[in-house]
C-alpha positions in Angstrom: 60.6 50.3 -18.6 62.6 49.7 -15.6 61.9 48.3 -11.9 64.8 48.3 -9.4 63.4 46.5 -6.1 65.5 47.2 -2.6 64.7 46.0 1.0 65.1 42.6 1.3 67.3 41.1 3.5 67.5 38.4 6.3 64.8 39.1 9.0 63.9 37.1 12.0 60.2 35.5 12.3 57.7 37.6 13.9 59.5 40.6 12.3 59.3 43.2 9.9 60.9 44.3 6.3 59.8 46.9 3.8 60.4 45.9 0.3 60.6 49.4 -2.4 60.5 49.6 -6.0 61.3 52.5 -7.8 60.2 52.6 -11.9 61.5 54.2 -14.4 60.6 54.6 -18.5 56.8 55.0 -18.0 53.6 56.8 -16.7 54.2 55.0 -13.4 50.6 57.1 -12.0 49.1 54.9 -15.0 49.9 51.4 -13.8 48.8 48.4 -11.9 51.5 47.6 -9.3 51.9 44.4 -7.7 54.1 42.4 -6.1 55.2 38.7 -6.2 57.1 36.3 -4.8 58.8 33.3 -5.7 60.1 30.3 -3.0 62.5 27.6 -4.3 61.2 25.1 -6.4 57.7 26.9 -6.4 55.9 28.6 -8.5 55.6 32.7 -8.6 52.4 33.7 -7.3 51.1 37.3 -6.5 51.2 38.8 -2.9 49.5 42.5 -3.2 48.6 44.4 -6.2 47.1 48.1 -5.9 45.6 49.5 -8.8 46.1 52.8 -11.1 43.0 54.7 -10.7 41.8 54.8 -6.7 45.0 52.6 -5.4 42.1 50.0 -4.4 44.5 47.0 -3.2 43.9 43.1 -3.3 46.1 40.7 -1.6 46.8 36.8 -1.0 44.9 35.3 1.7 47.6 34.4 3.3 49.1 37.6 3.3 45.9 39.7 4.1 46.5 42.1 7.3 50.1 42.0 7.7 51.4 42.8 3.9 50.3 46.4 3.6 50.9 47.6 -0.8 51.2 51.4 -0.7 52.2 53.8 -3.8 53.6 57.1 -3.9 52.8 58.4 -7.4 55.3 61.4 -6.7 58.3 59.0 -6.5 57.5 56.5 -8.6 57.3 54.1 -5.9 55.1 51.3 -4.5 55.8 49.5 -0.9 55.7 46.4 0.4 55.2 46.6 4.4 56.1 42.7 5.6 54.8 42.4 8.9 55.1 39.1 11.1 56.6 37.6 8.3 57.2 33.7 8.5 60.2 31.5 7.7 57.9 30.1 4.9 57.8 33.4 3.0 61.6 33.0 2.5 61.6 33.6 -1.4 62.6 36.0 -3.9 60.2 39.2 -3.9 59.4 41.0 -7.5 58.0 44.2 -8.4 55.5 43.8 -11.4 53.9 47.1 -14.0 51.0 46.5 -16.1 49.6 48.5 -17.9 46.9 45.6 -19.7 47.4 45.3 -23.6 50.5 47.4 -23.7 52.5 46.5 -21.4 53.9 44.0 -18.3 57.1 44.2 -16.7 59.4 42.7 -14.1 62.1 43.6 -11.5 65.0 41.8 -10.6 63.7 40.9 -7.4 65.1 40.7 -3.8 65.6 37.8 -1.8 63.9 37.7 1.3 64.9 35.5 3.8 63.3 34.8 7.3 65.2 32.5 9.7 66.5 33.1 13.5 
């Protein structure tokens, strides 16, 4: 199983960033995809996951409305539109499969980092 996340970058507050992840080594259609982030010296908590079956989506309150989670089965790809992002969402963003009682995996992540 493999995750390679891409899209981060430095962006300004009030602006945008799409965050990809493209998997590798399983039935990626099969999978609960989420996505996570982790600020320094805080814990990892979830911002978006969209599910296998449906792609029904569930996100962070305090994400809700501007962090759209999006999948493309045929690519092997789930999204993560950042819209009016804030300088407190500065943190490392990670892709996360799960597939529950066989498997959970992690990308390396991709720093995000909002600042003007």
């Amino acid at each position: 199983v493999q995750l390679v996340e891409s899209g981060g970058g430095l962006v300004q507050p009030g602006g945008s960033l799409r965050l990809s992840c493209v998997a590798s080594g399983f039935t990626f259609r099969s999978a609960v995809m989420s996505w996570y982030r982790q600020a320094p010296e805080k814990e990892r908590e979830l911002v978006a996951v969209i599910t296998s079956i449906g792609g029904s989506t569930n996100y962070a309150d305090s994400v809700k409305g501007r962090f759209p989670i999006s999948r493309d089965n045929a690519k092997n790809t789930v999204f993560l539109q950042m819209n009016s992002v804030k300088p407190e969402e500065t943190a490392v963003y990670y892709c996360n499969a799960k597939r529950p009682l066989e498997f959970e995996s992690w990308g390396q992540g991709t720093q995000v980092t909002v600042s003007s």
